[in-house]
DRENPA-3360 file (N, C-alpha, C; in nm, 2 decimals, always signed):
BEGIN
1 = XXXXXXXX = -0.86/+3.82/+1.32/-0.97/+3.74/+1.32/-0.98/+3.65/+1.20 ~ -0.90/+3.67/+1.15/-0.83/+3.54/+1.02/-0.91/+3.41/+1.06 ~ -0.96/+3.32/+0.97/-1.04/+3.19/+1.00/-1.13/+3.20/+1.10 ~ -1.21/+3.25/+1.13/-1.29/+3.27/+1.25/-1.45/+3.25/+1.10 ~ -1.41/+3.24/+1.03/-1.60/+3.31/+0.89/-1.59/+3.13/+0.92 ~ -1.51/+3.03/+0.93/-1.52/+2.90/+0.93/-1.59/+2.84/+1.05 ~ -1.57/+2.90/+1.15/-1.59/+2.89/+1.28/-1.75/+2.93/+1.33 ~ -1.86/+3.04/+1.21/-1.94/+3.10/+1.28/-2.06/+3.02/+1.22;
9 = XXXXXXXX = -2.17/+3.07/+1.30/-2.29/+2.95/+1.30/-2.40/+3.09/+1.25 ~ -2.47/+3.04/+1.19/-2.61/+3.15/+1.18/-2.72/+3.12/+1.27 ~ -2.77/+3.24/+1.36/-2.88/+3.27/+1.44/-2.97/+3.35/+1.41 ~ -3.10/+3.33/+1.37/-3.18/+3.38/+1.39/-3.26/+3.41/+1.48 ~ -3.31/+3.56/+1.50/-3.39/+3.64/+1.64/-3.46/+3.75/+1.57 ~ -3.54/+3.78/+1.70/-3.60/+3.95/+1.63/-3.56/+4.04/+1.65 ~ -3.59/+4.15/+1.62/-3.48/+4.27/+1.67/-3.64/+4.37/+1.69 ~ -3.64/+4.48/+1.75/-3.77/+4.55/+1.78/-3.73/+4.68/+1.66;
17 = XXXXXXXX = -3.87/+4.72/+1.62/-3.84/+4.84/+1.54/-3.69/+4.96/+1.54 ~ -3.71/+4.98/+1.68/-3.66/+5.13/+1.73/-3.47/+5.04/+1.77 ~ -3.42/+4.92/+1.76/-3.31/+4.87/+1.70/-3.27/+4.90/+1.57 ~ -3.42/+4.82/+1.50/-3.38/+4.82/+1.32/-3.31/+4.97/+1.30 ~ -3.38/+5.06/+1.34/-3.37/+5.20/+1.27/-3.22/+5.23/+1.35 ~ -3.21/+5.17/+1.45/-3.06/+5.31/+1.45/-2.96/+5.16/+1.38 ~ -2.98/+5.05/+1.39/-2.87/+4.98/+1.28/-2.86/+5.01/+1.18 ~ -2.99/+5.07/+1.07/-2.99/+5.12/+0.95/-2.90/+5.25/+0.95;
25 = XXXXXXXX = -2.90/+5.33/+1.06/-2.87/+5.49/+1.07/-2.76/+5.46/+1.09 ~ -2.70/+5.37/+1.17/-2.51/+5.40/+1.21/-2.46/+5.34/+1.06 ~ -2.54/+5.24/+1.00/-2.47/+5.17/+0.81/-2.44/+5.28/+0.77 ~ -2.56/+5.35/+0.76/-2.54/+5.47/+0.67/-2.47/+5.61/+0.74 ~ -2.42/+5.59/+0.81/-2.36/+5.70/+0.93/-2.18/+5.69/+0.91 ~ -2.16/+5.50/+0.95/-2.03/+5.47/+0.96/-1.97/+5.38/+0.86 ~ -2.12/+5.31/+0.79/-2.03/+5.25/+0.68/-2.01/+5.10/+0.71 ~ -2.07/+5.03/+0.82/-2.06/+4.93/+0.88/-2.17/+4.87/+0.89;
33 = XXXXXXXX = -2.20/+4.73/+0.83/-2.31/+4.65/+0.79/-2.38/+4.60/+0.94 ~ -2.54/+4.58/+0.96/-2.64/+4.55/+1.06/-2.57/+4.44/+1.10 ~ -2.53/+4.34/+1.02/-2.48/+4.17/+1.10/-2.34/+4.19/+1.17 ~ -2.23/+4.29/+1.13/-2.10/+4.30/+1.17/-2.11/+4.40/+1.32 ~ -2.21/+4.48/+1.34/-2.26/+4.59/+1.43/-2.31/+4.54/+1.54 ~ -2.37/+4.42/+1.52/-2.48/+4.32/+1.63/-2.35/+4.26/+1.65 ~ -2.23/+4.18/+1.58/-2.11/+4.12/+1.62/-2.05/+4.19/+1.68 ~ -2.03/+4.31/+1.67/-1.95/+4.39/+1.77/-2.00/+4.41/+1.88;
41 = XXXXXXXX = -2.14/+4.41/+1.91/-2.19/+4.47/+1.99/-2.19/+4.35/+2.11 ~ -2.24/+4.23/+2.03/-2.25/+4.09/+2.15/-2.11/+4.05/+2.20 ~ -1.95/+4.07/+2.10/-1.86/+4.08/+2.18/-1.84/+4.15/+2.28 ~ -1.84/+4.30/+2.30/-1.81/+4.35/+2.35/-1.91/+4.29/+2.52 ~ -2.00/+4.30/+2.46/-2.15/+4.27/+2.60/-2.08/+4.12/+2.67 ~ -2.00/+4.07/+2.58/-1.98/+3.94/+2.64/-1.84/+3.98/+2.75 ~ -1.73/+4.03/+2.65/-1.65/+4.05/+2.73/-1.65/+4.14/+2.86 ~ -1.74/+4.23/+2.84/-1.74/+4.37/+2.99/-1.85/+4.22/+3.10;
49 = XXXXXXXX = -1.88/+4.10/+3.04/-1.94/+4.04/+3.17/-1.85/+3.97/+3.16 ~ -1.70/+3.90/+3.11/-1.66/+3.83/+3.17/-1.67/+3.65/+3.12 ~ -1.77/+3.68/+2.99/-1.79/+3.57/+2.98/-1.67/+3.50/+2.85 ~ -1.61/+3.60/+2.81/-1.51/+3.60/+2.70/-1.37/+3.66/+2.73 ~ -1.26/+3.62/+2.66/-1.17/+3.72/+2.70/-1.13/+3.82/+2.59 ~ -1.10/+3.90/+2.60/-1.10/+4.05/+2.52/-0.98/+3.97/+2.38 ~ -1.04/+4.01/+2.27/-0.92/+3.96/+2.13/-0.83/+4.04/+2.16 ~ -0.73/+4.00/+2.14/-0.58/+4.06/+2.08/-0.60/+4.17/+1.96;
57 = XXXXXXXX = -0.58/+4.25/+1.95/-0.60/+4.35/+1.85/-0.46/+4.38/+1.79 ~ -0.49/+4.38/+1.66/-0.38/+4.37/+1.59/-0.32/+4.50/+1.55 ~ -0.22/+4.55/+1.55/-0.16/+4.69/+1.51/-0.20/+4.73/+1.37 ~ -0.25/+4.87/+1.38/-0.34/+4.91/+1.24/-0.23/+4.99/+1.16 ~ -0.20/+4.95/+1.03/-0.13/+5.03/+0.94/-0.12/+5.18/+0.91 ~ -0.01/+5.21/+0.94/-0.07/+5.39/+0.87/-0.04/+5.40/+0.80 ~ -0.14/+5.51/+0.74/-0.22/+5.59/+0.60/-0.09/+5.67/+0.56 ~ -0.08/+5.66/+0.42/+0.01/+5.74/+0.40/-0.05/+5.89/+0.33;
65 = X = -0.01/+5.99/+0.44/-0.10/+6.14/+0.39/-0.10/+6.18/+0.23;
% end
């Protein structure tokens, strides 16, 4: 997803209490920020309808033990 931070626009919306709280819970759970979490979540929503096509996923490096 290289050059794509060039490509993104900011929106603002509301989100309802009982959202806020489990976005705060999974940060502090997984370690992964409220704005990148809602980005995951509206790709995915986009792609299972069809409205996007699924990214190319890049091969993840292994850890050396």
């Amino acid at each position: 997803m290289v050059g794509e931070m060039a490509n993104r626009r900011m929106y603002s919306f509301y989100l309802d209490a009982d959202l806020l709280k489990g976005l705060k819970t999974l940060k502090t759970q997984v370690g992964v920020s409220e704005s990148e979490t809602i980005r995951r979540a509206v790709r995915a929503w986009l792609t299972q309808h069809g409205s996007i096509k699924a990214a190319s996923r890049r091969a993840q490096t292994r850890r050396k033990a």
